[in-house]
C-alpha positions as CSV (number, residue, x, y, z in Angstrom):
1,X,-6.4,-31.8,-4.5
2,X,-6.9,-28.4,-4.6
3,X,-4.8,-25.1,-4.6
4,X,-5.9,-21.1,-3.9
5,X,-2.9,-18.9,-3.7
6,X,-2.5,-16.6,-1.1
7,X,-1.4,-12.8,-1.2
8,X,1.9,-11.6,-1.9
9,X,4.6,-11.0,0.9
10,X,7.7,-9.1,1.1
11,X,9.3,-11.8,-1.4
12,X,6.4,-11.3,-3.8
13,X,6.2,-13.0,-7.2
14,X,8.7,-15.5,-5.7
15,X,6.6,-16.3,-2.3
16,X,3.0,-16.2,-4.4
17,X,3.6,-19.9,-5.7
18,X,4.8,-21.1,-2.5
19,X,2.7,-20.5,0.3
20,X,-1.0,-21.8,-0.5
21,X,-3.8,-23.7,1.3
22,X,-4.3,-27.8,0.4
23,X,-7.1,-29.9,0.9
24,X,-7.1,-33.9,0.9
25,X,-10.2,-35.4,1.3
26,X,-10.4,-39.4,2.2
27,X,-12.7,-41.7,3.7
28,X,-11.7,-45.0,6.0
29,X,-13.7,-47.4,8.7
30,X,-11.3,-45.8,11.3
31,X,-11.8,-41.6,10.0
32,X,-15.1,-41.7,8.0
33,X,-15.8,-38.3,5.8
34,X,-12.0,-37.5,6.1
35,X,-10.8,-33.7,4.9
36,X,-7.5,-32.6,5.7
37,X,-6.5,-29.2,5.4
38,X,-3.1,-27.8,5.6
39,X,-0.5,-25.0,4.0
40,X,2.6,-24.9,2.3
41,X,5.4,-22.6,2.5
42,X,8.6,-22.6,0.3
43,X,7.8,-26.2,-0.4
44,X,7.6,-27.1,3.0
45,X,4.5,-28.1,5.5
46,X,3.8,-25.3,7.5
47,X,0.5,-26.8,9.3
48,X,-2.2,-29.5,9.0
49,X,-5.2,-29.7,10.7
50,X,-7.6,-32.7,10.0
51,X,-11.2,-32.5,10.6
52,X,-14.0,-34.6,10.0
53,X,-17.4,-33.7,8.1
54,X,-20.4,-34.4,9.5
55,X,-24.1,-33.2,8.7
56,X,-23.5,-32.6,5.2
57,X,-26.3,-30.8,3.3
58,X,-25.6,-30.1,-1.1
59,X,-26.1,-27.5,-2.6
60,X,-29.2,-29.7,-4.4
61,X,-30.9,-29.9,-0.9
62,X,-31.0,-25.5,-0.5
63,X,-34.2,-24.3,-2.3
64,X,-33.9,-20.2,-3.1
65,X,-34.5,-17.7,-5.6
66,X,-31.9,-18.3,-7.9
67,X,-31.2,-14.3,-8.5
68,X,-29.4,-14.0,-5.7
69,X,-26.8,-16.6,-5.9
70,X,-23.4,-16.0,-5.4
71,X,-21.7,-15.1,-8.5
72,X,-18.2,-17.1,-9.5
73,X,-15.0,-15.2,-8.5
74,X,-16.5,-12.6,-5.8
75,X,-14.9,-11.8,-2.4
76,X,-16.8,-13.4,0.0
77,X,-17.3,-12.0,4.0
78,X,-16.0,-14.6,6.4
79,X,-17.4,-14.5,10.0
80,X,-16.4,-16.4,13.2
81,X,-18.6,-16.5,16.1
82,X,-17.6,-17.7,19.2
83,X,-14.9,-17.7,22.3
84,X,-13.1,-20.9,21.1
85,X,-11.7,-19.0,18.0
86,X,-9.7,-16.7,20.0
87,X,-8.7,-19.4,23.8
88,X,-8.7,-22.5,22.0
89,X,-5.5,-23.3,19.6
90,X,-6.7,-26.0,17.4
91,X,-10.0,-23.5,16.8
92,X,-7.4,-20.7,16.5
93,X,-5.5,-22.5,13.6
94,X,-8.4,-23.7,11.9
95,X,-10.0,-20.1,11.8
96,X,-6.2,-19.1,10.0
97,X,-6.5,-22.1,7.8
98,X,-10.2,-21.7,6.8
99,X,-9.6,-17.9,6.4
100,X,-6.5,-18.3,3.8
101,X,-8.9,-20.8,1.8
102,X,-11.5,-18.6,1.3
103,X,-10.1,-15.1,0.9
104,X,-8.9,-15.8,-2.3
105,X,-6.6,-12.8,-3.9
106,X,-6.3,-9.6,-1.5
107,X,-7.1,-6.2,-3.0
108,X,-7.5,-2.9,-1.7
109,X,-11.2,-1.9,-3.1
110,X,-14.2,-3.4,-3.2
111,X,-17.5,-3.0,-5.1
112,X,-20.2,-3.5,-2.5
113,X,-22.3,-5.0,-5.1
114,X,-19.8,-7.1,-6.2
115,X,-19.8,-8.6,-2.3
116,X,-22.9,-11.4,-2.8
117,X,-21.5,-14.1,-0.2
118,X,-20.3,-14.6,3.4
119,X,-18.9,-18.0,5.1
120,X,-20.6,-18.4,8.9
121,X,-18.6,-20.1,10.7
122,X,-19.5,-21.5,14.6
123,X,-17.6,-22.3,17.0
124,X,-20.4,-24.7,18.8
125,X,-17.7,-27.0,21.1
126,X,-13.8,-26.6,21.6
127,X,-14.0,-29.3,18.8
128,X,-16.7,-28.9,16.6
129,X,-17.3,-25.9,14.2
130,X,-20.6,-25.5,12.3
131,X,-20.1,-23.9,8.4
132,X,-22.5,-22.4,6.4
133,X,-22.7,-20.7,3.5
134,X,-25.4,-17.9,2.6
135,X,-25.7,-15.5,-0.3
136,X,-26.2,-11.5,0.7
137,X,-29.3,-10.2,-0.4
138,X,-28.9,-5.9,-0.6
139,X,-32.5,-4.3,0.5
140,X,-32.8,-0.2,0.9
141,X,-32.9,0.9,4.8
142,X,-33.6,4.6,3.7
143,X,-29.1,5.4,4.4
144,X,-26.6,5.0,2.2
145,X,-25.7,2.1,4.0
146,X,-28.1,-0.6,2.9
147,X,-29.6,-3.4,5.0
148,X,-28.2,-7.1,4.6
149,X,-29.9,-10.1,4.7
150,X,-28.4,-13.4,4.7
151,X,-30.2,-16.6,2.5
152,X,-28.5,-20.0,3.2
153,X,-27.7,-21.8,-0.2
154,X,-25.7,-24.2,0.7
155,X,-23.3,-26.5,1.4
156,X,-23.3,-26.5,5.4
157,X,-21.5,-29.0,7.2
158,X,-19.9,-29.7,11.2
159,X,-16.2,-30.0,10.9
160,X,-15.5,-31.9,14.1
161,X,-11.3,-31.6,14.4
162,X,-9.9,-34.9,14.9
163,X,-6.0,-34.0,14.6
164,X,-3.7,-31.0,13.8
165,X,0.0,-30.2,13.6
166,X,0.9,-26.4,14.3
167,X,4.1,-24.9,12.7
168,X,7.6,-25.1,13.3
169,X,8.6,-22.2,14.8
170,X,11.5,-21.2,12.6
171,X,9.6,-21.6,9.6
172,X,6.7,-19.9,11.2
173,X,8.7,-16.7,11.7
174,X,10.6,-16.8,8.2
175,X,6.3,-17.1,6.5
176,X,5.6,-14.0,8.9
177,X,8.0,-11.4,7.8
178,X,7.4,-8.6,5.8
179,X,9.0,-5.4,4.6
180,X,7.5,-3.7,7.7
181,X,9.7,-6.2,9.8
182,X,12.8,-4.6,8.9
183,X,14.5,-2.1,11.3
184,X,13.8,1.4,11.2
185,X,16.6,3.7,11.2
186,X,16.5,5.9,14.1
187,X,16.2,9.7,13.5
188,X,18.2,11.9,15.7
189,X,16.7,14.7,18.0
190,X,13.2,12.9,17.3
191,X,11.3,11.8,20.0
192,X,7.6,10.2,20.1
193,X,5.1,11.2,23.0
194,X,1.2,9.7,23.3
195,X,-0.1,12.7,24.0
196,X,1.6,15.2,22.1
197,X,2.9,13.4,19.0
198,X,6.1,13.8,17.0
199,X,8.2,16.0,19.1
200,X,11.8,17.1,17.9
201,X,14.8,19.2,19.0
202,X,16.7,22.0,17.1
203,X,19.6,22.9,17.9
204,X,20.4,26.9,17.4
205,X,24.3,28.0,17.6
206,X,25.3,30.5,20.4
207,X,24.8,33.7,18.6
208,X,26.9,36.4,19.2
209,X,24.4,39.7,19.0
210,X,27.1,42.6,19.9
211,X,29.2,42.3,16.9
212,X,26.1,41.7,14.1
213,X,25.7,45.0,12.3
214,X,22.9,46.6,12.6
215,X,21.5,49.0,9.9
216,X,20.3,52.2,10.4
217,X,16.9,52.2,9.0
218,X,15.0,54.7,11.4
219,X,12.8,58.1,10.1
220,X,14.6,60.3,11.9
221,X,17.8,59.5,11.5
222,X,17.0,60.3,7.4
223,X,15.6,63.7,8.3
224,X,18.0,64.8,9.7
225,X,20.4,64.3,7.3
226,X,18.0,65.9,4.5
227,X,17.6,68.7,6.8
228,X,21.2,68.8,7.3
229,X,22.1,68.5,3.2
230,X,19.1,71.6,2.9
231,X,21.2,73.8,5.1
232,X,24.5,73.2,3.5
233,X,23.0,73.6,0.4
234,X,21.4,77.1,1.4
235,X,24.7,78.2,3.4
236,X,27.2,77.3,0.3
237,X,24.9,79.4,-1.9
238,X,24.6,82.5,0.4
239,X,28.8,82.0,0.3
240,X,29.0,82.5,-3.2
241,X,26.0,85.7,-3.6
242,X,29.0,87.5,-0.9
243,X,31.6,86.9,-3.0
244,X,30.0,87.9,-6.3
245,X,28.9,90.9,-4.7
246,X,32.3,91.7,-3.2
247,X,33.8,91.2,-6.7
């Protein structure tokens, strides 16, 4: 038996140990090379999906330069090639299934160095998937974008799906939510167009222009009060040289 955790959901630390991928391997007269594969979720089933393993090849029977082998613990490329993946339902859960094995922990960056692996995986009949695994070998292309080439070290294998139970649909809508799920609350006098984006409205009281003061702030208006004061000033002193000199 063996257990890779998933990434966090909306429940985090609570969710982590719950929902995880499981793999039961057994071999029978009936189902020779047996491998189940299914996942968890809050201690319940959520899906199974049994598939049979059939052209096995070790790692032992891969011979490569051993510098480029995958290290332990780095994120690995997953790649599904065909139609099936996408119109047929049993390929469609086993692409989920094989995807939540692999992926390990989600994070947000990524060395591209640190990237040294990729899972092929072909979709070569509505029942039968081929799965290799190859290590990425980094080579200069004269970009900043270097060229990839893929080496095949091994395993490889045709998972030919026998049986497969898909979720309950109550269960499978409670393992789907997320914080993102939750209703937004609705912004007045906000609209959304295609075209032009985030539109809104604004709403301007009835203003009511003939009783707002205006002030009196104009050049001429100013002169002719200086003028004005000058003249007063001029005529007031005039008054008093006539009354000294009548005195």
């Amino acid at each position: 038996m063996m257990e890779i955790r998933t990434p966090k959901t909306h429940k985090a630390k609570r969710v982590l140990e719950k929902r995880a991928p499981k793999l039961y391997g057994s071999h029978s007269k009936k189902r020779p090379d047996n491998l189940v594969l299914g996942r968890m979720y809050d201690h319940h089933v959520y899906d199974l999906i049994e598939v049979g393993i059939e052209n096995f090849k070790s790692l032992l029977s891969f011979s490569y330069d051993k510098k480029i082998a995958p290290h332990e613990g780095s994120k690995p490329f997953i790649c599904f090639t065909g139609e099936g993946f996408e119109n047929v339902q049993e390929l469609k859960q086993l692409k989920e299934v094989l995807t939540d094995l692999f992926r390990g922990e989600v994070v947000e960056n990524l060395n591209l160095t640190g990237l040294d692996r990729a899972y092929i995986c072909t979709a070569v009949s509505p029942t039968k998937v081929f799965l290799t695994h190859c290590a990425i070998k980094l080579k200069k292309s004269g970009t900043i974008v270097p060229r990839i080439e893929l080496v095949e070290v091994g395993p490889s294998m045709d998972l030919v799906i026998r049986r497969n139970r898909l979720p309950n649909e109550g269960l499978r809508k409670e393992a789907m939510k997320s914080s993102k799920d939750k209703p937004k609350k609705k912004v007045k006098n906000v609209d959304q167009d295609d075209v032009l984006g985030k539109l809104g409205r604004v709403y301007i009281p009835e203003q009511e222009v003939g009783k707002i003061p205006l002030p009196d702030k104009s050049k001429g208006v100013k002169r002719e009060r200086r003028e004005g004061k000058v003249k007063n000033n001029k005529e007031e002193g005039s008054a008093s040289k006539k009354l000294k000199e009548s005195e």
